[in-house]
N, C-alpha and C positions, 0 to 999 in steps of 0.2 A: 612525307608520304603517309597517307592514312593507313592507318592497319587495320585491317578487314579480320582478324584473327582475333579478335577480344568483342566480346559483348556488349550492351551497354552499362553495365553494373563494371566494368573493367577486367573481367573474369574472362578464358579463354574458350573458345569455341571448339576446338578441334578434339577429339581421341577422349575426351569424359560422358560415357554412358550417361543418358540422363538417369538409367536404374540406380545409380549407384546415391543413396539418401543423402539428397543437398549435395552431394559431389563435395570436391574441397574446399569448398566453401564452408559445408556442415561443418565441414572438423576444422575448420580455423576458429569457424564459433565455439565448440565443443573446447579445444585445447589450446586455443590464443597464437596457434603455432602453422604455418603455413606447411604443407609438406614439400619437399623439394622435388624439383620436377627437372628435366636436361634442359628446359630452356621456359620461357614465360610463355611460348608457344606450342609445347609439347603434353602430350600426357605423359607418365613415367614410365609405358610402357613402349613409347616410339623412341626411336633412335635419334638423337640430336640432328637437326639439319645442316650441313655443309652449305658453306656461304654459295649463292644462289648466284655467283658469277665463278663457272664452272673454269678450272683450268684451259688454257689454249692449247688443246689436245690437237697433235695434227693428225687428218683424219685417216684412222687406220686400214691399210690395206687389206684384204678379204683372203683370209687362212688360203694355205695352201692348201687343195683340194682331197688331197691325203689325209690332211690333217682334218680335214672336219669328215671327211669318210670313218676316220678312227673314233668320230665324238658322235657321230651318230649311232653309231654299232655300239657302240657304250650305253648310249640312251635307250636303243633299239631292247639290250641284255638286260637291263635295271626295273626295279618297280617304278622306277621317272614316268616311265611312259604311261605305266596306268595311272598314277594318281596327278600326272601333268600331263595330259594326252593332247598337248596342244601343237604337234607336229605329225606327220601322218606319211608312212613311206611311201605311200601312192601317189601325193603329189609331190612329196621333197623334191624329187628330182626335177621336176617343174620349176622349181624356186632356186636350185643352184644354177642350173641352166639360165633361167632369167638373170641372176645374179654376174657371172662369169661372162656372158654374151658382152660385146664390147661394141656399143652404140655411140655416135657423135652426133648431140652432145645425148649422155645418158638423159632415158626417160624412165617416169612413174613407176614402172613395172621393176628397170632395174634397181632402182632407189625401194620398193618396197622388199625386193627378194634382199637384197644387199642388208637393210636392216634388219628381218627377218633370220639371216643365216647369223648375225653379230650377237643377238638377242639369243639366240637357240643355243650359243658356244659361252655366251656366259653365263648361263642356266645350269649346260651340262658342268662349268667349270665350278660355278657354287657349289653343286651335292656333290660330285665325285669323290672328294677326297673324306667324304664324312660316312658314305654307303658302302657298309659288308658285304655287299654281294655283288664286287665289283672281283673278289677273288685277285686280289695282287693290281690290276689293270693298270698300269700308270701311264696318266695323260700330261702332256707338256704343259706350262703354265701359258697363259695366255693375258692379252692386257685387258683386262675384263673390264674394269672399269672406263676406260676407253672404247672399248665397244657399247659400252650400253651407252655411254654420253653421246658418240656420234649417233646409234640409232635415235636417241632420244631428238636430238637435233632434226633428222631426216623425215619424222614424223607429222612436223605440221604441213609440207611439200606434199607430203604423202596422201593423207587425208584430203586434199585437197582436189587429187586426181580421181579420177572410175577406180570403184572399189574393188579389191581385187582378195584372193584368199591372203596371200604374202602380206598385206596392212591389216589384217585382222588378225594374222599371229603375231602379227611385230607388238602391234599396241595389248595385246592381252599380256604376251612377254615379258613387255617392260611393267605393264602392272603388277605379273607376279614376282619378279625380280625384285622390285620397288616392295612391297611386302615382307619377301625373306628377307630384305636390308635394312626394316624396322621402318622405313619410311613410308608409314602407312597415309600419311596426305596425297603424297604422289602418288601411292596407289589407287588410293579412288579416284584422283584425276583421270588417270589411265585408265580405270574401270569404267567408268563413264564417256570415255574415248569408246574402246571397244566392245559395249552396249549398243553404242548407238548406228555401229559400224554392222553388230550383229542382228538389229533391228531392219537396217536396208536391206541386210542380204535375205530377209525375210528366214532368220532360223528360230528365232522366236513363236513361229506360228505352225513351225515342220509338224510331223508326225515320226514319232519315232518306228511306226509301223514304216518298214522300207518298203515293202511289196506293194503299199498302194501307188496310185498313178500319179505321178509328178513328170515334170520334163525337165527338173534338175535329174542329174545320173544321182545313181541310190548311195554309190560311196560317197559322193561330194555330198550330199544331203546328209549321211550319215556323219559326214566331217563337221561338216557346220553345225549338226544337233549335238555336238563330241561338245563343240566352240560353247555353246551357246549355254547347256550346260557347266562348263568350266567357269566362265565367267559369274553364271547363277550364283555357284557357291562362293565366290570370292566378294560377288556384291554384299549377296548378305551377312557373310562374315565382318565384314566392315560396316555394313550400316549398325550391330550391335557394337562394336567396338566405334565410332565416331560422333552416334545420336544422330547419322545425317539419312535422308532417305532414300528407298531404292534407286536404283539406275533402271532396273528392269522390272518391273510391276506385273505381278502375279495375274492381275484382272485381263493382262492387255496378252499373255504366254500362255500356251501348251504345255502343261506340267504332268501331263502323262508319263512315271517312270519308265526309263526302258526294259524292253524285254529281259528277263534274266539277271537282270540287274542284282538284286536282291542275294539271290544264290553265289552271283560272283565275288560279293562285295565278302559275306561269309567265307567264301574261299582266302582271299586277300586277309582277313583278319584273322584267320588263324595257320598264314602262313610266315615261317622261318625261315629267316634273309639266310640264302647262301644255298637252301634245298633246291631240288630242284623243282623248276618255274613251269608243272605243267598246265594247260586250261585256266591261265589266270589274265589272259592277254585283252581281256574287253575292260576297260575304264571303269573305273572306279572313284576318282574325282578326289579332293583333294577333303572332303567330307563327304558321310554319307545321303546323298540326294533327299531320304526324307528325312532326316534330321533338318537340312536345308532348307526345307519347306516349313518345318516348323519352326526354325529361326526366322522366317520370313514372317512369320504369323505374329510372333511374338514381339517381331518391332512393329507392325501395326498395331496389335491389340494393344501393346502394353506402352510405344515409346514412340508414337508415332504425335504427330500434332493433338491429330482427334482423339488420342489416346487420354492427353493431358487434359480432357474437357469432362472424362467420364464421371457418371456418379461413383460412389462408393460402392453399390451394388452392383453396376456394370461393370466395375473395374475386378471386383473378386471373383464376380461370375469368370472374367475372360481368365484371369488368372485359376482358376480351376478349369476351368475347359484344358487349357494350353497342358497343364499340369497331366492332366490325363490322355491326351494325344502323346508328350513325351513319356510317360509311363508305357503307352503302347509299342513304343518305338521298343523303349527298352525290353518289352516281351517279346517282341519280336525276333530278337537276336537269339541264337541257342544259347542254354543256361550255361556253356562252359566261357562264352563270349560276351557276355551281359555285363556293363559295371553292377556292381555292388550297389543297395539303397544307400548305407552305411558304410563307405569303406571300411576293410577291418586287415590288415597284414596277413601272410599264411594262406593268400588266396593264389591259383595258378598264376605266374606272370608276366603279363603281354610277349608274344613273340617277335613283336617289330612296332616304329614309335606310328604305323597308321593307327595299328590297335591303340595305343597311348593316348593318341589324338581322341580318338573317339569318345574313349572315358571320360575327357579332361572337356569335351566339347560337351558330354550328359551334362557334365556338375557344373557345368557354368551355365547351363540353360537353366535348370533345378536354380539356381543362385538367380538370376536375372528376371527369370519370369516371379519367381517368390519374394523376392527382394522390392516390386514394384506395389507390393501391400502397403509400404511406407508411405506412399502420398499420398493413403486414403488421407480425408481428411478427420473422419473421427479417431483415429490416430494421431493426428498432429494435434489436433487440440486436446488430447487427453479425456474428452467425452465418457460418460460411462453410461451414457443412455440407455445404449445399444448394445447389450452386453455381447450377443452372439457376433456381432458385425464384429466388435474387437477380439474376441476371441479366433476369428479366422484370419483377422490379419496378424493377431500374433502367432499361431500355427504356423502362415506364411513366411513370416520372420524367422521363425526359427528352424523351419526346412531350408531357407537362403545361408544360415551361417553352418548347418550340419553340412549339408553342398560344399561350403565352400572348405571347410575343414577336411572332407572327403578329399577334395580336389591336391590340397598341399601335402596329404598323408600317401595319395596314390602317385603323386608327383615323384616324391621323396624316394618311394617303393622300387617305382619303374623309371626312373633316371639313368638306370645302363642300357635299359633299351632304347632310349631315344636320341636321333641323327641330332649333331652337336650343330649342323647346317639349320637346323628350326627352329634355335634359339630364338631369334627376335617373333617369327609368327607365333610363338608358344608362349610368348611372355605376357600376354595378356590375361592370360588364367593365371598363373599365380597372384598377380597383382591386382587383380580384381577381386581375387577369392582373399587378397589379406587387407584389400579395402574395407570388406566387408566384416572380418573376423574383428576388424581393428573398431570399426564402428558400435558394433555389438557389445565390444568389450567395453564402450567407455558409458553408454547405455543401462549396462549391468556389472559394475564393478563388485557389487558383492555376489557374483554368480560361483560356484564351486566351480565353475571351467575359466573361470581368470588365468589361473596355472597353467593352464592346457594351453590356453590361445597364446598367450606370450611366448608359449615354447613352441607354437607353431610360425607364428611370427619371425622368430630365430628360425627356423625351420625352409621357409621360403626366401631369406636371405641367404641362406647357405648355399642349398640348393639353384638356385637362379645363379650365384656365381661360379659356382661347379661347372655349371653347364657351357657357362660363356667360354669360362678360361678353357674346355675342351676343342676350342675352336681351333684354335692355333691355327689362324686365316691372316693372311698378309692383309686381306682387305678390313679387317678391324682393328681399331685400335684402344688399348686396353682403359682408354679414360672414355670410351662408350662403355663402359661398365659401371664406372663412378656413381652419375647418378640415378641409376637402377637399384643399387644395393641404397645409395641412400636414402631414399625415398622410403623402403622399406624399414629401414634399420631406424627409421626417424618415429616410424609407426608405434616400431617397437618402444623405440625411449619413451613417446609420450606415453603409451599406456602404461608402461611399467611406471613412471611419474603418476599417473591417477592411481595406478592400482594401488601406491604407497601415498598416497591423497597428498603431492607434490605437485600438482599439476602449475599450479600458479606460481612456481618458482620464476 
């Protein structure tokens, strides 16, 4: 079988940021030493893949109607629903009803609510047991894994039929699902499933003004603008995390925020899991919408094809443009909610891990957009022609590794705030941020922050396994930990071998 998943140089395709300088290749040149990854397939931040001939599950019967009445009023009470707003109680009942309705032989509609309600119960059974402001609730276990493999099954059937809302949550579903299980392949699979599901349904081109005239109803239009949004942020968080391009392209979409948006999302980030939840009920997304858009920006300017073709002058112009669009972002926020340029300890400490998110999403952008100064090319060849050109690429260099140092110290900080259920979509920031520190370091080994970064290095090893081991999830198992930690911990050995000029052992 040919494998489509390696390059032609034999190097792997998937989950390595083209940001990151020569990626693992650089540092095999750099240190003779490969870093370990979970498989020759993976990057070190995805979760090992499960052999791709799924167990003969047989196909699980549809909860008792109680029982998912209790997991909706869960999801209904929880922030799930604002920052995964991809169920909506105005239609649900639509979709159980479809669901339960008993047709010979079943059709489209029941196969799409059917995998829809499967998908939505293994959602709520992932976060549940990880979220504080569920106040005691205790929900029955359920065979979770089983339902997301049978919807996953039911889905090319489905797509197949007249599109209908019930197949546009299913496939958004399984991609977020597919995501918090670290298996970010599949999720872009699925993200480009339900792209292109959200492009027929035409919500791609809605108005988020409800009051104008349409002949879709304003809540189903408002649903679908919820959809279409949600998936926005999940594509572009993946296309920086994969190198691969959108699903949904900026030129072709209405990216007009929504009303009030802004003020709610401030509400949500400086509220405390367990207070009470008043006026916080309008979505908020799973990132904040303009942060989103300037992630979107910064894979085209920076990592996009046409990217790789830029001059040296185009390419730092975009990287200062980009630079100060996120800076604006950041002033944007009230100064009690704002990361830090500089992390520094001693500052107020997130109330809940969306706030966390947000932080760790600044300094990875700060890291990623600044980090793309490396392929100038008067950089790579050491030029000194051009004194100013290098001096702003190395500014940019060195705001990519303060970023990224930020990122593992704020990490470190606010590790009790954050749901132990977002382990794997969180894992991308530390291990990108000690890509980076690790690259730096071998760069500048007579730097006075040698010390520093190797003890930060130890620092995101610790940390990342802290987080995992809090899972205590029947659905993981503790050798998906393995090579996460080692990957890191290997970063660590080789520098600390340069920094003691060992490296060629």
């Amino acid at each position: 079988m040919v494998d489509l998943t390696r390059s032609d140089d034999g190097t792997f395709r998937p989950g390595v940021p083209f940001g990151l300088p020569e990626g693992f290749q650089w540092i095999w040149s750099q240190t003779g030493h490969s870093v370990p990854h979970p498989s020759s397939k993976e990057a070190p931040w995805e979760r090992p893949r499960r052999s791709a001939i799924r167990p003969r599950w047989t196909s699980p019967e549809l909860p008792d109607r109680l029982l998912l009445k209790s997991f909706l009023e869960v999801y209904m009470r929880s922030p799930m629903r604002r920052i995964f707003p991809v169920i909506d109680p105005a239609f649900f009942p639509q979709t159980i009803e479809a669901a339960y309705s008993h047709t010979n032989p079943p059709n489209i509609r029941n196969h799409s609510a059917h995998a829809c309600i499967l998908t939505f119960m293994a959602l709520v059974s992932s976060l549940h047991p990880f979220d504080p402001t569920y106040n005691g609730a205790h929900l029955p276990s359920i065979p979770r894994d089983s339902y997301v493999a049978h919807a996953s099954t039911l889905l090319p059937a489905i797509i197949q039929g007249p599109l209908n809302l019930d197949s546009l949550q299913a496939a958004i579903l399984l991609a977020l699902l597919s995501i918090l299980a670290g298996e970010i392949q599949i999720g872009v699979h699925y993200t480009s499933i339900a792209s292109r599901l959200l492009i027929t349904a035409g919500a791609h081109t809605m108005s988020d003004d409800f009051n104008c005239s349409s002949t879709t109803p304003s809540t189903l239009r408002q649903h679908l603008r919820t959809l279409f949004w949600f998936c926005y942020t999940l594509d572009r968080d993946l296309s920086l995390r994969t190198g691969q391009p959108h699903c949904l392209r900026d030129e072709d979409c209405i990216l007009d925020i929504p009303p009030v948006y802004k003020e709610n999302l401030h509400l949500c980030l400086d509220h405390s899991p367990g207070s009470a939840d008043t006026n916080l009920g309008s979505p908020i997304f799973p990132c904040d919408l303009r942060l989103s858009k300037i992630k979107s920006r910064t894979f085209d300017a920076l990592f996009s094809r046409r990217a790789f073709q830029k001059s040296d002058v185009d390419l730092l112009r975009s990287i200062r443009e980009l630079d100060e669009e996120l800076e604006c972002w950041r002033m944007s926020l009230p100064e009690n909610l704002r990361p830090q340029l500089s992390f520094a300890p001693g500052h107020t400490k997130p109330k809940n891990t969306y706030r966390v998110f947000a932080h760790m999403n600044y300094y990875c952008c700060v890291n990623l957009i600044h980090l793309a100064g490396g392929r100038c090319s008067a950089w790579r060849s050491g030029s000194t022609t051009v004194r100013e050109t290098l001096d702003g690429i190395q500014l940019s260099l060195t705001l990519s590794v303060e970023a990224s140092r930020s990122l593992l110290l704020f990490l470190d900080d606010s590790e009790a705030r954050i749901s132990a259920a977002s382990f794997w979509s969180l894992l991308f920031y530390p291990m990108s941020a000690a890509i980076t520190i690790f690259c730096n370091l071998l760069q500048n080994l007579h730097a006075d922050s040698v010390k520093r970064d190797l003890h930060l290095l130890t620092l995101a090893e610790k940390t990342t396994a802290r987080l995992f081991l809090r899972r205590d999830s029947v659905f993981d198992r503790v050798s998906d930990l393995q090579p996460v930690t080692a990957s890191i911990s290997a970063l660590r050995e080789h520098a600390e071998r340069a920094s003691l000029g060992k490296l060629a052992d």
